[in-house]
Structure formats: C-alpha cells, structure tokens
N, C-alpha and C positions, 0 to 999 in steps of 0.2 A: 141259222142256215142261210147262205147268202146266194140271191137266186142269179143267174149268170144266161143270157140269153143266147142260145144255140136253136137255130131252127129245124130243128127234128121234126115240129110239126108240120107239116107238109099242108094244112088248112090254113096258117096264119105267115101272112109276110112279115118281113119286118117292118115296114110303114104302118101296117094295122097293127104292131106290137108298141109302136110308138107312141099311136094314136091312143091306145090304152092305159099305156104309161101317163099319156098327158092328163086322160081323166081323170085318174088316181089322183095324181099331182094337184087337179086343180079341184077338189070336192074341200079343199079349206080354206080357211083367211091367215096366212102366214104372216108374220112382224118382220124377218126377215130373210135376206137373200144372201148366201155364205158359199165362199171357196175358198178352202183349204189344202195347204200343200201338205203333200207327204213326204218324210225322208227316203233319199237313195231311191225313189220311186218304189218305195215296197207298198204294195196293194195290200199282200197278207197281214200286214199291221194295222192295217185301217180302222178295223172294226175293234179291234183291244187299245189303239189311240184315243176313239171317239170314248170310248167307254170309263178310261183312264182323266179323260178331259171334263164330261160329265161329272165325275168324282171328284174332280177340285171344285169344279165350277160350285156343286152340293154342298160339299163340306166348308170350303171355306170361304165364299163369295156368298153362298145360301141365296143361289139362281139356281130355280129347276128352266131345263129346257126339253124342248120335243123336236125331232125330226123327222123327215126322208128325205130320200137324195139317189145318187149315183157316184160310184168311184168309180177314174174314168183312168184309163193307162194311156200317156201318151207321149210317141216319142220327140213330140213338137213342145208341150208345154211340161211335159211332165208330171207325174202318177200325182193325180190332185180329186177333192173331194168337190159334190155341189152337194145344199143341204137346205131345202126349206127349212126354216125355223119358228119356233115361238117359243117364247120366252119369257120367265116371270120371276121375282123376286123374294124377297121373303116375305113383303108384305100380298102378293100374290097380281101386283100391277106388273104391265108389260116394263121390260130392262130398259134404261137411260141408258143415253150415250155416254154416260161413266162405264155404266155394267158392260156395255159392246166392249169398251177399250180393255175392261179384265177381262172378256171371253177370247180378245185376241192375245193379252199376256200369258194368259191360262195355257189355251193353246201351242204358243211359240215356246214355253216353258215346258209343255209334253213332247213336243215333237222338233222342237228347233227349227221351226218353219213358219211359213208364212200364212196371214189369214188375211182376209179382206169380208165385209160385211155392209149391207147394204139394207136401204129398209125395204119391205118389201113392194106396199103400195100399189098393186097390180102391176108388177114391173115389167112385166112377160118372160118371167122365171121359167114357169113351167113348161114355156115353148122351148125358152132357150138353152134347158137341160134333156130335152128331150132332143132336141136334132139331131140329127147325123152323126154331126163331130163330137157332139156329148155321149153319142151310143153307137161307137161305132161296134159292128160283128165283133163278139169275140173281147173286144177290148173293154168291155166295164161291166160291175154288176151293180145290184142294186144296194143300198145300203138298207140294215135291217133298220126298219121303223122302229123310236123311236121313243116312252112313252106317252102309249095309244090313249089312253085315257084323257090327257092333253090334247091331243088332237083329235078325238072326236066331239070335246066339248068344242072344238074351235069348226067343225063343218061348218059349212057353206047352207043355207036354207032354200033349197029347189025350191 
C-alpha cells in the first residue's frame, strides 16, 4: 500500500508532516544515500522496479538490501526515486564499491536509467529528502519500506 500525502487532516500541516517524516527517516544508521531515475517518469512502476531490482541484486550478486525513501514526480528533474539504504553481502559485511557499481548495473539493466549512490555518513539525507521540493503536495509518496528486519537491526540507540 503506498502512502500518498493529502492533507485531509485538518490537525496536521504539512511542515509538521515533514517533520515527522524526518524522524522516521533519521531513527537509523544508513550505508548509503541513492537516486534513481525512473522511465517515461512512470511513478506506477516504481515499486514493481525496486522489487524486480531487489531480485537480481538477491539472486545473482547475493546482496540483501533495506530501504526507505520517497518517489518524487517532477516536471524539472523528472519522476525519480530517494532511498536510504543498507546493504550487505553474502558474507553479511556492508557492500564494497565493486557491489555499489553492480547495484547501479543491476539497476540501469531493470530500468534503463540512471542511478547515483553515495555513502551515507550523516550526509543530511534525511533533511534533504524531506524538504519541500522532495515532498512537494500531491507530488510524491512514500516508498514501501523495505526489509524491516534489516533495519531495525540497524536503529539508532536514543
């Protein structure tokens, strides 16, 4: 089910939907920082993309990943993905910059597009997918997390 922000509730703005968003965002320790472009701007494909990509990445690289994210519709850059991630291998260590470089072959091979990937580092990801132009009204939803088990081992320690 992909959740799609509409403010119906008359209690919460959108800055405080942000704001919440951000917390979400930042309750873990992410490896990296990823944007992904989608074909023809189709948004409806996004989530059978990710899931499809996922399934190489498994089977024949034997990389599990985790995410969440936002897919964002835009008529400036173009219907494209953000994705905290983390990432492990088969021996169950964080991916090498070999593995980054299949995650964006993998990718460009499902979708005929473009990936970029970054580490994550406290980068100010989570700020910078949450602003404005990452969420604007109407234009993005949220991407379905991604597996949770992966990242709940990977929370943050309040």
């Amino acid at each position: 089910m992909r959740m799609v922000y509409k403010n119906n509730n008359p209690n919460i703005s959108m800055a405080e939907y942000r704001d919440q968003l951000f917390e979400f965002y930042f309750q873990r320790n992410y490896d990296y920082f990823c944007t992904l472009s989608l074909p023809n701007d189709n948004v409806e494909k996004a989530e059978r993309l990710l899931k499809k990509w996922r399934g190489k990445l498994r089977k024949k690289a034997h990389i599990q990943i985790a995410y969440v994210g936002n897919i964002i519709t835009s008529k400036f850059t173009g219907a494209h993905v953000h994705l905290l991630m983390l990432g492990r291998n088969h021996k169950g260590e964080t991916i090498s910059n070999e593995d980054k470089k299949i995650l964006g072959k993998f990718w460009a091979a499902t979708s005929a597009c473009d990936f970029h990937i970054r580490d994550y580092e406290d980068s100010g990801a989570e700020d910078y997918i949450t602003k404005a132009k990452n969420t604007p009204i109407n234009d993005f939803e949220l991407v379905i997390p991604h597996n949770k088990k992966l990242l709940e081992e990977h929370r943050k320690n309040n």
